[in-house]
Backbone as CSV, one residue per row, in Angstrom:
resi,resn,N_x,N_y,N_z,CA_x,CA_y,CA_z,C_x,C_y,C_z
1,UNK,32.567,62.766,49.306,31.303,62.314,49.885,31.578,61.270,50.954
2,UNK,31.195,61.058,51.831,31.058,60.303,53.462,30.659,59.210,53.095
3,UNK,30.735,58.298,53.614,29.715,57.163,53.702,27.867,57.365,53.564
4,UNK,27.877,57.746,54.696,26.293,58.522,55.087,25.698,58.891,53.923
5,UNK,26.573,60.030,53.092,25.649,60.479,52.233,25.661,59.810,50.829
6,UNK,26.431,58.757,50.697,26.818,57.825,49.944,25.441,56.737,49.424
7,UNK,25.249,56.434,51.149,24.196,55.563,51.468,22.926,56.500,51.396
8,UNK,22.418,57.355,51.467,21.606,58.174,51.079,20.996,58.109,49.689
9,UNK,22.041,58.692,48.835,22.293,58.397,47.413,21.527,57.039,46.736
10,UNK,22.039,55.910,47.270,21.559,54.560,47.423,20.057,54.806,48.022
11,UNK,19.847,54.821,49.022,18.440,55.087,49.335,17.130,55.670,48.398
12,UNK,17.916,56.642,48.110,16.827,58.221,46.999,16.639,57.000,46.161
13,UNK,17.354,56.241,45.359,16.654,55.465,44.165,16.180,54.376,44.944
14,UNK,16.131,53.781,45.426,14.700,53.067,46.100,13.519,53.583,46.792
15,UNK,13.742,54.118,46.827,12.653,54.943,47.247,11.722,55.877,46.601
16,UNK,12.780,55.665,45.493,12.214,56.589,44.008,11.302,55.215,43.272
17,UNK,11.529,54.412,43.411,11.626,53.194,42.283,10.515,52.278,43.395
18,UNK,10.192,53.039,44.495,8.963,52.319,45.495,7.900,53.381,45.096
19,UNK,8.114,54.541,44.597,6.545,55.103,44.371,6.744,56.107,45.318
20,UNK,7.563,55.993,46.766,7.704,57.361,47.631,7.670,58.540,46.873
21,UNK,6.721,59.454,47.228,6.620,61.001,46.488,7.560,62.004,46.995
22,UNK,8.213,61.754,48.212,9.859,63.194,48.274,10.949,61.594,48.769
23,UNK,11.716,60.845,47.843,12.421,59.868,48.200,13.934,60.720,48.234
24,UNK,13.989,62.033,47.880,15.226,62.243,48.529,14.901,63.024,50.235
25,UNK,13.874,64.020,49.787,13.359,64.489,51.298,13.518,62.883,52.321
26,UNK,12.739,62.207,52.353,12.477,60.674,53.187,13.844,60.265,53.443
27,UNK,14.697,59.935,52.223,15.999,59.374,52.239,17.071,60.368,53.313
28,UNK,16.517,61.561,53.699,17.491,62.705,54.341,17.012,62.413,55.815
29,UNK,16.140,62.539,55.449,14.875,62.941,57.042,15.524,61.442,58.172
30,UNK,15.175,60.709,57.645,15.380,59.178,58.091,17.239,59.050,58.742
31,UNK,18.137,59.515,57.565,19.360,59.368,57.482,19.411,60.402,59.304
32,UNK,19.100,61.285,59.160,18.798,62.353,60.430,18.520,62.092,61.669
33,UNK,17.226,61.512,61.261,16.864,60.868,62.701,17.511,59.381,63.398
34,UNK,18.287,58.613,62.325,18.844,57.453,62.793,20.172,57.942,63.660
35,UNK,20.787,59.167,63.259,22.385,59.370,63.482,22.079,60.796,64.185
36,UNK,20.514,60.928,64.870,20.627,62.358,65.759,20.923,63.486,64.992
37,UNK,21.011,63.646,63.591,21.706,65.168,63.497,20.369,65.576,62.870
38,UNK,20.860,66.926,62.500,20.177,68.358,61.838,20.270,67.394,59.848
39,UNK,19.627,67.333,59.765,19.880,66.589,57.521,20.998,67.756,57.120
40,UNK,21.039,68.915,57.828,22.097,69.884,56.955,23.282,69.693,57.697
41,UNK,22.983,68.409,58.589,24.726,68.030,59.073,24.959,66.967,58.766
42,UNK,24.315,65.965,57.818,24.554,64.765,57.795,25.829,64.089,57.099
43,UNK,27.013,65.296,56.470,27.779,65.392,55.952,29.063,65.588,56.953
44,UNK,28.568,65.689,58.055,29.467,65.453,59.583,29.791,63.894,59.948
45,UNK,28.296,63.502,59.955,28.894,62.022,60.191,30.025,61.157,59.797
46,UNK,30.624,60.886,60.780,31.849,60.174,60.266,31.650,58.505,60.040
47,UNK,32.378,57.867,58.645,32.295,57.024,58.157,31.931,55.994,59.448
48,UNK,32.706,56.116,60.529,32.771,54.850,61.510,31.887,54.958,62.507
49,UNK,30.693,55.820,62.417,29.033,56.099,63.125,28.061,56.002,62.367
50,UNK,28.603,55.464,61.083,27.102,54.795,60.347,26.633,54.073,61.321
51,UNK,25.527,54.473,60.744,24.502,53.427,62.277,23.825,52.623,60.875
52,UNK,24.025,51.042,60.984,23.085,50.249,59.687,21.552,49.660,60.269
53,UNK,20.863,50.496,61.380,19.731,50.433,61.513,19.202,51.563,60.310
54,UNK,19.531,52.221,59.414,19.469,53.543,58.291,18.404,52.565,57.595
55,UNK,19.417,51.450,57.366,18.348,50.339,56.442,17.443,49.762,56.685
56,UNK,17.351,49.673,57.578,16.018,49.124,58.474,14.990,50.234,58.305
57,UNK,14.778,51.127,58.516,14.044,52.487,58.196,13.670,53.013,56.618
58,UNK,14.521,52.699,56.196,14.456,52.642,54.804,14.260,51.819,53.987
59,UNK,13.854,50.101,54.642,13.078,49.373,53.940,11.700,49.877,54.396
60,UNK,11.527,49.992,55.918,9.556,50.135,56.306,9.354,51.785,55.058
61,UNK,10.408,52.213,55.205,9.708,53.520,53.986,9.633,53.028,52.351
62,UNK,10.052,52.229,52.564,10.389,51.455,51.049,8.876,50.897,50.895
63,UNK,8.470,50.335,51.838,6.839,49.315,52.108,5.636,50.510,52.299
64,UNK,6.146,51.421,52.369,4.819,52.305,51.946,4.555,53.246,53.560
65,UNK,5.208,52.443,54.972,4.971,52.590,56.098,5.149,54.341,56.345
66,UNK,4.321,55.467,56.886,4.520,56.589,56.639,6.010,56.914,57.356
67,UNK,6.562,58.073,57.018,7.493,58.379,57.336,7.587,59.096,58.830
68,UNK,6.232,59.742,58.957,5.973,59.796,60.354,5.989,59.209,61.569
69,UNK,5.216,58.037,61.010,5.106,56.679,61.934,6.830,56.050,62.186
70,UNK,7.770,56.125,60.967,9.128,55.720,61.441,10.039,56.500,62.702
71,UNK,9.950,58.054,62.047,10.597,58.753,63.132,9.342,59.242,64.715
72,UNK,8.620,59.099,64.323,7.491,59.007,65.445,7.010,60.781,65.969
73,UNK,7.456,61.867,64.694,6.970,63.003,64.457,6.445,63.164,63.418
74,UNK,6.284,64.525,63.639,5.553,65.121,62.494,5.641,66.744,62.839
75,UNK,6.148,67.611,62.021,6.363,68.727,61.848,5.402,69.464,61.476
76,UNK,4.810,70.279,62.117,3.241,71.383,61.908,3.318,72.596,61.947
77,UNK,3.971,73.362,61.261,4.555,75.256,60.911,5.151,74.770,62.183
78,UNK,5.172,75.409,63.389,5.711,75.825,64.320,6.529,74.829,65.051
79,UNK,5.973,73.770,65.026,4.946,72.687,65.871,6.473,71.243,65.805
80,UNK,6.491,70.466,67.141,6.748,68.768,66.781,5.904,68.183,67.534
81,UNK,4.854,67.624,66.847,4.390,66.436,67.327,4.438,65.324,67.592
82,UNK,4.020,64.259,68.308,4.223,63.305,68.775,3.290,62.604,68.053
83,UNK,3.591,61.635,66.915,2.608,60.823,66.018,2.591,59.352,65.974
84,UNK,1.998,58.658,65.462,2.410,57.032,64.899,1.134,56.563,64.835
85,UNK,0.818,55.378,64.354,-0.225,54.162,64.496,-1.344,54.628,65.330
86,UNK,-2.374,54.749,64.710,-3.852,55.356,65.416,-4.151,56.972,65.594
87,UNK,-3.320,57.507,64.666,-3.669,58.982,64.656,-3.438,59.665,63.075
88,UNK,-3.747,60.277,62.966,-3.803,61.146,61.704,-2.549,61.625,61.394
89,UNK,-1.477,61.791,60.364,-0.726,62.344,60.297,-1.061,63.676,59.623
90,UNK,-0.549,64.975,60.256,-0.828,65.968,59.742,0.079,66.057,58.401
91,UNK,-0.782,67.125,57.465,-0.067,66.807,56.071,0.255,68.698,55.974
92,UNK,1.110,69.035,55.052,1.839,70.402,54.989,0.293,71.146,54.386
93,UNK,-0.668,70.769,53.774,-1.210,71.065,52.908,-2.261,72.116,54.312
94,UNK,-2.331,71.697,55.005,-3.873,71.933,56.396,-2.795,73.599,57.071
95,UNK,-1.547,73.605,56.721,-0.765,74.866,57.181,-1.539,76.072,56.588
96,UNK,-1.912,75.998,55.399,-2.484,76.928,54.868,-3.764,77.264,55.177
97,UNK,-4.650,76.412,55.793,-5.809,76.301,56.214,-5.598,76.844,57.676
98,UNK,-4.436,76.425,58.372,-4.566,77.809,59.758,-3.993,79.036,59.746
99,UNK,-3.244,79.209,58.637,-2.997,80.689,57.861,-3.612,81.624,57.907
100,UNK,-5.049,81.019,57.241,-6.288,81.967,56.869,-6.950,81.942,58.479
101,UNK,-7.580,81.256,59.569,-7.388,80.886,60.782,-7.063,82.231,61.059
102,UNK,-6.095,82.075,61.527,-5.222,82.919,62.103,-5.117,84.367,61.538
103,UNK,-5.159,84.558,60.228,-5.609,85.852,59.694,-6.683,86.280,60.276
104,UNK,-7.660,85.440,60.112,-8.978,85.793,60.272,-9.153,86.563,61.549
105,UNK,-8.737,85.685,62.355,-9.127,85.992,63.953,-8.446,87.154,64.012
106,UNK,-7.273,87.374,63.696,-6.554,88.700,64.332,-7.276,90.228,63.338
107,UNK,-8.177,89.903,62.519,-8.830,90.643,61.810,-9.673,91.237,62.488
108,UNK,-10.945,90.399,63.309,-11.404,90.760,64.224,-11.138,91.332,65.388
109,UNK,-9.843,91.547,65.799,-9.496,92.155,66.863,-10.340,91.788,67.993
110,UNK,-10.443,90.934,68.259,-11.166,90.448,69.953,-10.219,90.166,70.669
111,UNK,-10.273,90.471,71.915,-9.384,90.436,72.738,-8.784,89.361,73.219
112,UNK,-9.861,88.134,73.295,-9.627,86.814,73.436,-10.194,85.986,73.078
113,UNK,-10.195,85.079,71.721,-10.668,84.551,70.637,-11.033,83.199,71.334
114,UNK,-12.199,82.957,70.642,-12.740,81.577,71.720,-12.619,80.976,70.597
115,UNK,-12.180,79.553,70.635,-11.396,78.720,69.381,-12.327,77.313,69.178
116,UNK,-12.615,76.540,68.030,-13.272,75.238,68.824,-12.493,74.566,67.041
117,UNK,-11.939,73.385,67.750,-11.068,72.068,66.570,-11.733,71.074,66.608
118,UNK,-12.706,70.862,65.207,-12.992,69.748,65.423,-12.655,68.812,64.657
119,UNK,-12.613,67.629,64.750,-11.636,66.353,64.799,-10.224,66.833,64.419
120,UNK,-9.780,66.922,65.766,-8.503,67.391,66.114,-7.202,66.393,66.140
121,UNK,-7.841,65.142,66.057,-6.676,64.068,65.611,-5.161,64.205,66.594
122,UNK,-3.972,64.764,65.954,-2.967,64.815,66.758,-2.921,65.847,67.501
123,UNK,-3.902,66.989,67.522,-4.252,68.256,68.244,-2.939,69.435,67.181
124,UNK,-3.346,69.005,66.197,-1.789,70.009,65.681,-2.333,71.331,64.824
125,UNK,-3.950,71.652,64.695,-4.421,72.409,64.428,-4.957,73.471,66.025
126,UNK,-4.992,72.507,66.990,-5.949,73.693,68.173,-3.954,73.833,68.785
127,UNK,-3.046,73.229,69.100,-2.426,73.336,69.471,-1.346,74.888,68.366
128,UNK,-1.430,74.851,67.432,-0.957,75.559,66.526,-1.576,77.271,66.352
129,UNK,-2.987,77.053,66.740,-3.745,78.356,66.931,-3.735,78.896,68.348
130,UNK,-3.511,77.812,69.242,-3.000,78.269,70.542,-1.651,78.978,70.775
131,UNK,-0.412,78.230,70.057,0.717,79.037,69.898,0.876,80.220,69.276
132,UNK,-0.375,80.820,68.120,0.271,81.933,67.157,-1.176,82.855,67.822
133,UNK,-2.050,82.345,68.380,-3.043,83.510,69.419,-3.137,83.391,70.091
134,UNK,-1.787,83.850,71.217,-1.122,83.775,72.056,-2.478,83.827,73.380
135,UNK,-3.420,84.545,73.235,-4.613,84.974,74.040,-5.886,84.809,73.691
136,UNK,-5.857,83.486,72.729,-7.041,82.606,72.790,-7.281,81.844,73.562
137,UNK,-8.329,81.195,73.662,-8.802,79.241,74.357,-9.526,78.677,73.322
138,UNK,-8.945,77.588,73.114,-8.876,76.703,72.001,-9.697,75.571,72.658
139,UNK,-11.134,74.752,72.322,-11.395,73.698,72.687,-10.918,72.661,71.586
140,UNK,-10.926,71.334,71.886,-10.750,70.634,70.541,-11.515,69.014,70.939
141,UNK,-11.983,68.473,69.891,-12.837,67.414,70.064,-12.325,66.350,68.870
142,UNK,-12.162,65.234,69.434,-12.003,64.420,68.843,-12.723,62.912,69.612
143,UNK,-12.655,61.884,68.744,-13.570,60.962,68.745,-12.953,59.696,69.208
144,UNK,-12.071,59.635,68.140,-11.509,58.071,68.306,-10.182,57.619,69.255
145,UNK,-10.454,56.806,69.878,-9.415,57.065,71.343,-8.158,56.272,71.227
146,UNK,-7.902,55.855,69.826,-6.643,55.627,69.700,-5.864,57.014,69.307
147,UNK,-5.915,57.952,68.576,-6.047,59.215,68.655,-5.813,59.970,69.566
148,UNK,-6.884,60.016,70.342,-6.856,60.849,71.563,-5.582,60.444,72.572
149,UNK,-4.880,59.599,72.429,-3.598,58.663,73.268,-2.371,59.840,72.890
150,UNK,-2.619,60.269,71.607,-1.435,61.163,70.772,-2.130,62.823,70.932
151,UNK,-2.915,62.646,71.361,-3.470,64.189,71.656,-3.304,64.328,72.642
152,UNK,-3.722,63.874,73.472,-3.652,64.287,75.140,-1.740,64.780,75.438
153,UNK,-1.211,63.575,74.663,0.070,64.014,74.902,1.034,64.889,74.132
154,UNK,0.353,65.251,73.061,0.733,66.545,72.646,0.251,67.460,73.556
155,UNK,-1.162,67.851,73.806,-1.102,68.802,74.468,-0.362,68.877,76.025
156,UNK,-0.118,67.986,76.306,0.494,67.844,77.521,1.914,68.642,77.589
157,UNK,2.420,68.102,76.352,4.016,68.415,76.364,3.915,69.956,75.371
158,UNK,2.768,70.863,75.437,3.070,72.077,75.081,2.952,72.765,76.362
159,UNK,3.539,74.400,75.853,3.645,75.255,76.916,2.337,75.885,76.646
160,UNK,1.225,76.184,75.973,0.130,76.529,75.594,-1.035,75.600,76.346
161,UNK,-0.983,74.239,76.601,-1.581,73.517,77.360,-2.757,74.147,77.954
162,UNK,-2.199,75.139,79.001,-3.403,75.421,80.149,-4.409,76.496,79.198
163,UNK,-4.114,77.005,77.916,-5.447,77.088,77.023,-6.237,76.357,75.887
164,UNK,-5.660,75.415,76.151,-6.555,74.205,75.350,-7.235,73.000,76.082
165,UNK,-8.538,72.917,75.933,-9.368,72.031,76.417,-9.452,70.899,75.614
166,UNK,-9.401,69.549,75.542,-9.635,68.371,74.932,-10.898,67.344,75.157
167,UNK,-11.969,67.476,74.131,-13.021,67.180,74.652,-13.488,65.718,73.966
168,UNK,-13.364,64.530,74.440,-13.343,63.608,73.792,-15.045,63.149,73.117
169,UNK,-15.710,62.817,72.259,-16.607,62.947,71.244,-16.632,63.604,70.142
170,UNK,-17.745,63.467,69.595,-18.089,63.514,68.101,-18.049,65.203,68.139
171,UNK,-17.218,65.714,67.022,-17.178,66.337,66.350,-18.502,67.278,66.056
172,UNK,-19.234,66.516,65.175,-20.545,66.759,64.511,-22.070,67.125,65.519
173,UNK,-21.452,66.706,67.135,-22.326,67.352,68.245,-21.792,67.710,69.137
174,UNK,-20.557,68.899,69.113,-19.756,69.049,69.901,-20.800,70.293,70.709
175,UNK,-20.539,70.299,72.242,-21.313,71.212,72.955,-22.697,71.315,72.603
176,UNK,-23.269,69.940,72.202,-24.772,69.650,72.037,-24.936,69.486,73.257
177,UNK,-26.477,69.851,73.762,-27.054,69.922,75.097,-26.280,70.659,76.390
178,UNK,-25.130,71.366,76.104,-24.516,71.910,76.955,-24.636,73.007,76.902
179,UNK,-25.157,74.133,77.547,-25.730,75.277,77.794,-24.587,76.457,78.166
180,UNK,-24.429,77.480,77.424,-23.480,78.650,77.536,-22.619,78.554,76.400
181,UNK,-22.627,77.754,75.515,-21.459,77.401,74.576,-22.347,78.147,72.960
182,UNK,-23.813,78.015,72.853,-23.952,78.689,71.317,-23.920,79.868,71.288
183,UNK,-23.437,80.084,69.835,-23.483,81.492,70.153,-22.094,82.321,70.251
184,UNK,-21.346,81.802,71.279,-20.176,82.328,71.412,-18.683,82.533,70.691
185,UNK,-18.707,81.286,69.911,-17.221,81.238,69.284,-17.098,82.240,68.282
186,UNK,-15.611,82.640,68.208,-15.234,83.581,66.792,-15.093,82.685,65.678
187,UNK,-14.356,81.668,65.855,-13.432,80.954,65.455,-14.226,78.879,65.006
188,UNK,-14.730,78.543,64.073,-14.650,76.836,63.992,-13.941,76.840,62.991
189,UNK,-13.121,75.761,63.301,-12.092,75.301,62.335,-12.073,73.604,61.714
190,UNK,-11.963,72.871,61.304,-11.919,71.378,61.233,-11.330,71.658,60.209
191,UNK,-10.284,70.018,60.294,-9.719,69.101,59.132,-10.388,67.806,59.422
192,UNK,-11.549,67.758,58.558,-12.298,66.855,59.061,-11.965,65.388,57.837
193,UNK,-12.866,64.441,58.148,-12.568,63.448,57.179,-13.286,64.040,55.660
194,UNK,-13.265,63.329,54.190,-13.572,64.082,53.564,-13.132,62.930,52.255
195,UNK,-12.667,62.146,52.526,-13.016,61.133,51.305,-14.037,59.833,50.831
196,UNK,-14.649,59.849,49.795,-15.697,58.747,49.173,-15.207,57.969,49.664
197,UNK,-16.129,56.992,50.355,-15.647,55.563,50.200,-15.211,55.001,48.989
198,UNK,-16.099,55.893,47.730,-16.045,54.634,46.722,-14.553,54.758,46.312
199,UNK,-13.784,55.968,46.363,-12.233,56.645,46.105,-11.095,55.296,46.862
200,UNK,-11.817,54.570,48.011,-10.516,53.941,48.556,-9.310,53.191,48.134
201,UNK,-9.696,52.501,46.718,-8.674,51.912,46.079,-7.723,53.098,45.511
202,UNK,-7.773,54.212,45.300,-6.721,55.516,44.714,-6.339,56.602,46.034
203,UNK,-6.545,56.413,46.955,-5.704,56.847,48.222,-4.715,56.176,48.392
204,UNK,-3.439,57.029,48.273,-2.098,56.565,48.745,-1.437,55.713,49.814
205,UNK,-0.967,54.230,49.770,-1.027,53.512,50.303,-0.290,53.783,52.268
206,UNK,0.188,55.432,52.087,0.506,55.538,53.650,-0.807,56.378,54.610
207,UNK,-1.615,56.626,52.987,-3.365,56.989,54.145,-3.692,55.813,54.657
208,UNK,-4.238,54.935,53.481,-5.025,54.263,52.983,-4.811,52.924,54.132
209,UNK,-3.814,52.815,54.540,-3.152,51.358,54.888,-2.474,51.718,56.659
210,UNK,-2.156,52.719,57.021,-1.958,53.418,58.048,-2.834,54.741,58.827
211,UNK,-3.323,55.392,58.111,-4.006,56.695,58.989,-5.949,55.951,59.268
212,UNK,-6.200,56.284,60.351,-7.252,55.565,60.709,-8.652,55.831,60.040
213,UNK,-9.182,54.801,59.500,-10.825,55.041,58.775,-11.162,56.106,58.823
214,UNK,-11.534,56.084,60.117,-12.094,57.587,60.670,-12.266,58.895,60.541
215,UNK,-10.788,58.839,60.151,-10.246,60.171,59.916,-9.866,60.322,58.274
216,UNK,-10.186,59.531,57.545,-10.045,59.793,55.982,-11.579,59.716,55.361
217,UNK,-12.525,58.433,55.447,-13.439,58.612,54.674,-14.941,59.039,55.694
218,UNK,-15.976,59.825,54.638,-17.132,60.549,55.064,-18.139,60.279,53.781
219,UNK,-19.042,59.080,54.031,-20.208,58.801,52.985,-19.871,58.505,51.746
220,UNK,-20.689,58.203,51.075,-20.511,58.194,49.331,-19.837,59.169,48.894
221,UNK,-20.190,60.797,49.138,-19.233,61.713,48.351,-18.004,62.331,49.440
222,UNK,-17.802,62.058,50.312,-17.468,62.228,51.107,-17.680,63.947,52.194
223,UNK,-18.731,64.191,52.102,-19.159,65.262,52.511,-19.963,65.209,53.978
224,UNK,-20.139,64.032,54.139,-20.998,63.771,55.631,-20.796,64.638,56.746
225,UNK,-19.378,64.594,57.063,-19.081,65.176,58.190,-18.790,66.770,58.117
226,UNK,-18.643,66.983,56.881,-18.933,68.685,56.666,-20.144,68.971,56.478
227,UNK,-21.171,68.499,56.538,-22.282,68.956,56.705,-22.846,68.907,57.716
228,UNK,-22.166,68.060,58.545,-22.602,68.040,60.442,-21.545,69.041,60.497
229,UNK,-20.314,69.446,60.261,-19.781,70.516,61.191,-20.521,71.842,60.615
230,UNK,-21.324,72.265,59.614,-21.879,72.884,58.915,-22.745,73.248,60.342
231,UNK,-23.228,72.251,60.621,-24.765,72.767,61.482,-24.049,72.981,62.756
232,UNK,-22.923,72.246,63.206,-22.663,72.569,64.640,-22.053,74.158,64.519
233,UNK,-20.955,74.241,63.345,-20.916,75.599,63.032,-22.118,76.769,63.504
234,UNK,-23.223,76.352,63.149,-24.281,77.459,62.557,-24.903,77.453,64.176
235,UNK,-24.602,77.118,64.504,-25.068,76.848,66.503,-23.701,77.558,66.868
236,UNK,-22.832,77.217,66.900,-21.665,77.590,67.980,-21.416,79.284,67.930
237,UNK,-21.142,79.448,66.469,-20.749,80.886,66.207,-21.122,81.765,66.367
238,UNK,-20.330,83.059,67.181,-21.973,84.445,67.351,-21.794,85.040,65.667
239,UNK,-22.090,85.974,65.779,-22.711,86.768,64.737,-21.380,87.098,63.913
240,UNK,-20.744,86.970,62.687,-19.492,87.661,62.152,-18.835,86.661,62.418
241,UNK,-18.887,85.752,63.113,-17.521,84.290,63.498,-17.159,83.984,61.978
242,UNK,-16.029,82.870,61.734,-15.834,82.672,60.507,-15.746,80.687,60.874
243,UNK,-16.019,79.992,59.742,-15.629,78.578,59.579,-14.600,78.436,58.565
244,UNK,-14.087,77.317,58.962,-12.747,77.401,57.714,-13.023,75.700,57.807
245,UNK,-13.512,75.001,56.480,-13.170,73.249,56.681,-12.207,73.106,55.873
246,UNK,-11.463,72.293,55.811,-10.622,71.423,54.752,-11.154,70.436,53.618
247,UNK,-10.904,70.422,52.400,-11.754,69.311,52.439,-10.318,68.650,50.779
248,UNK,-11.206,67.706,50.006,-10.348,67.448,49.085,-10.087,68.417,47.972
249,UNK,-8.947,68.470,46.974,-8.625,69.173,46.316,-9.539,68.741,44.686
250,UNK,-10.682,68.127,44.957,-12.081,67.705,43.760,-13.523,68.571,44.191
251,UNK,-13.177,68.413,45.911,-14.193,69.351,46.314,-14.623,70.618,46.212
252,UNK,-14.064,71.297,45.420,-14.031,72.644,45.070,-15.342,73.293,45.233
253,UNK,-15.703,72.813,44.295,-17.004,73.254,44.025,-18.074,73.032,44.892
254,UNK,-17.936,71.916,45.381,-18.973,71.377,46.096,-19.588,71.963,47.755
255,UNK,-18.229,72.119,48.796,-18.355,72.652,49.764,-18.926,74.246,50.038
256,UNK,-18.081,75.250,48.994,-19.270,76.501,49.686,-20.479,76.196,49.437
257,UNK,-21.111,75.729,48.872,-22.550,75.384,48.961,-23.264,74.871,49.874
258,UNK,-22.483,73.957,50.719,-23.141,73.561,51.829,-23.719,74.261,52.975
259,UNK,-22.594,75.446,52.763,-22.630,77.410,53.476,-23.720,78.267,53.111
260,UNK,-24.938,77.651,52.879,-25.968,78.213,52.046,-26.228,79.960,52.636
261,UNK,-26.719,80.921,52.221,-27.296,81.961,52.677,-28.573,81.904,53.398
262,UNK,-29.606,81.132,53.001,-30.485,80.672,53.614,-30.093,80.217,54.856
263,UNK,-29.091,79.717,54.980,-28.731,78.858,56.398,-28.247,79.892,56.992
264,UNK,-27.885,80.931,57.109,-27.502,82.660,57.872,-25.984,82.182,57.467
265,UNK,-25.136,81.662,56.405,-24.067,81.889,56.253,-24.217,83.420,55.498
266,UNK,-22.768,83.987,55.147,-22.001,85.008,54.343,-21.139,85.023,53.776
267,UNK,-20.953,85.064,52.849,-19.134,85.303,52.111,-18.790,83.770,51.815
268,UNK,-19.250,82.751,51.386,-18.558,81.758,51.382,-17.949,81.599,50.187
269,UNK,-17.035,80.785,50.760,-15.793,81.446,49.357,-14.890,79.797,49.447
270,UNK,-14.035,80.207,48.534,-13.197,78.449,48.715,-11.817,78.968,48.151
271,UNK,-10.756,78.031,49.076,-9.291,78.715,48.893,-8.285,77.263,48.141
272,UNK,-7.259,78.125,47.774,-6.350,77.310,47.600,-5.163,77.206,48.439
273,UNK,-4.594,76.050,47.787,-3.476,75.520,48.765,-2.098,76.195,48.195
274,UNK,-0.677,75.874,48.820,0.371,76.439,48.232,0.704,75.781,46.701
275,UNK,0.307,74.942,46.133,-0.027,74.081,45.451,-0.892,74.360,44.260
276,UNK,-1.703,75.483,44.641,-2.668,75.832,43.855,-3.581,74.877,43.038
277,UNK,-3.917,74.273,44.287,-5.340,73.465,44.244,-6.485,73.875,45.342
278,UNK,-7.802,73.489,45.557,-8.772,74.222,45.586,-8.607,72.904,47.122
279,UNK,-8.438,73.886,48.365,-7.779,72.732,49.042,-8.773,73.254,50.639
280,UNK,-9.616,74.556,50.786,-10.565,74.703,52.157,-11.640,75.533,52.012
281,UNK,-12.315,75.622,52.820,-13.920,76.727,52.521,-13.910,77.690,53.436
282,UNK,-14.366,78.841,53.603,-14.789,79.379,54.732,-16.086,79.531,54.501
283,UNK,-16.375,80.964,55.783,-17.836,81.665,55.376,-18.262,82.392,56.937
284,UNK,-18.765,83.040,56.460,-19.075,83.723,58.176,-20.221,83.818,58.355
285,UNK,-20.806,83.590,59.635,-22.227,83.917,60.215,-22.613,85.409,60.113
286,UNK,-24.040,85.272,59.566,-24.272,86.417,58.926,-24.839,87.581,60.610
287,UNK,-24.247,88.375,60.400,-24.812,89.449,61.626,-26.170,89.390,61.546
288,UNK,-26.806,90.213,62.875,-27.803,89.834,63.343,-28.854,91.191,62.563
């Protein structure tokens, strides 16, 4: 064993013994990004290129600081984003939620899928449906403009770019008063906010303490903002479109309902995660 992976070793139990939930994943990832390599080369490093900034990184992960925010990515199926301080870190769990996305749309066979993300945070959901439907246009809306600093420049630094639009406002009245837009989309998608306020003391201290208000809590039950994308949904979509929200893995029950039939939804249904927890909703606008 190397030095490197020596010190690794050392790491995994602090990091185990801080509450970190993957402290050998973290302890690798970190070791990686300090010394440039691939984690499945970190067994290359030679004893006399330890770099002891390792520890420095591995105390702020020790303090709860996300692991994102250290190496200043974040990995999204396809995807590297550009993350840190004032944006949402995307979590593995929302992959499965553009899965179905992306099923969906290519189900329909339209030739060119009109896309709309709302609260798009690091853009790693409109940017992600832009890469795998190759011959969509993706709008995406987000609110808070510390945020939008890490969006703009994600989309900047993709090659998909010139089909994604970035529309800075609320979510919950996206293409309100703007004329040519209801009606049309195949496709609404959000990972919207979705936790109780009253929940804030039992959110994990790298949401809770790092990812912005904004983007974690929605009202007493935390349903607020799925019930505004509910209605902007029920405006945007033509006839057969599908919605897909995210919401918490308690919400189960709660969200297809908001998809009422009365409201011209169809099919609303609720999925699980890889995890097999009850982790997004859909539902489609009912034909005419």
């Amino acid at each position: 064993m190397n030095l490197l992976l020596a010190e690794v070793a050392q790491a995994t139990q602090r990091l185990a013994a801080a509450g970190v939930p993957s402290p050998r994943f973290d302890a690798e990832e970190l070791a990686a990004y300090i010394h440039n390599v691939k984690r499945s080369q970190l067994h290359t490093v030679a004893d006399a290129d330890f770099d002891a900034r390792y520890w420095e990184a591995i105390s702020r992960r020790e303090a709860r600081e996300p692991l994102q925010h250290i190496t200043g990515r974040a990995f999204f199926r396809y995807l590297e984003l550009e993350v840190g301080p004032g944006v949402f870190v995307p979590r593995p769990e929302t992959e499965s939620v553009v899965e179905w996305a992306i099923n969906a749309v290519r189900d329909m066979d339209v030739a060119e899928p009109l896309v709309v993300d709302l609260c798009t945070g690091s853009g790693a959901i409109a940017l992600a449906l832009a890469q795998e439907l190759p011959r969509s246009t993706v709008h995406a809306f987000e609110l808070d403009e510390g945020a939008l600093a890490y969006t703009r420049r994600n989309i900047a630094a993709s090659p998909d770019r010139a089909r994604v639009t970035l529309h800075e406002g609320d979510a919950t009245r996206a293409f309100e008063g703007e004329p040519g837009w209801d009606g049309r989309f195949d496709l609404v998608i959000s990972n919207p906010p979705y936790i109780p306020l009253t929940e804030w003391e039992y959110v994990a201290p790298e949401a809770r303490d790092h990812d912005p208000q904004m983007s974690l809590f929605s009202g007493e039950d935390g349903l607020d903002t799925i019930r505004g994308i509910e209605r902007v949904a029920a405006r945007l979509l033509r006839p057969g479109g599908a919605v897909v929200v995210e919401h918490a893995d308690t919400q189960g029950g709660q969200v297809p309902w908001i998809f009422r039939e009365e409201g011209g939804w169809t099919d609303a249904a609720d999925h699980r995660d890889l995890n097999n927890r009850p982790r997004f909703a859909t539902a489609r606008r009912a034909s005419l």
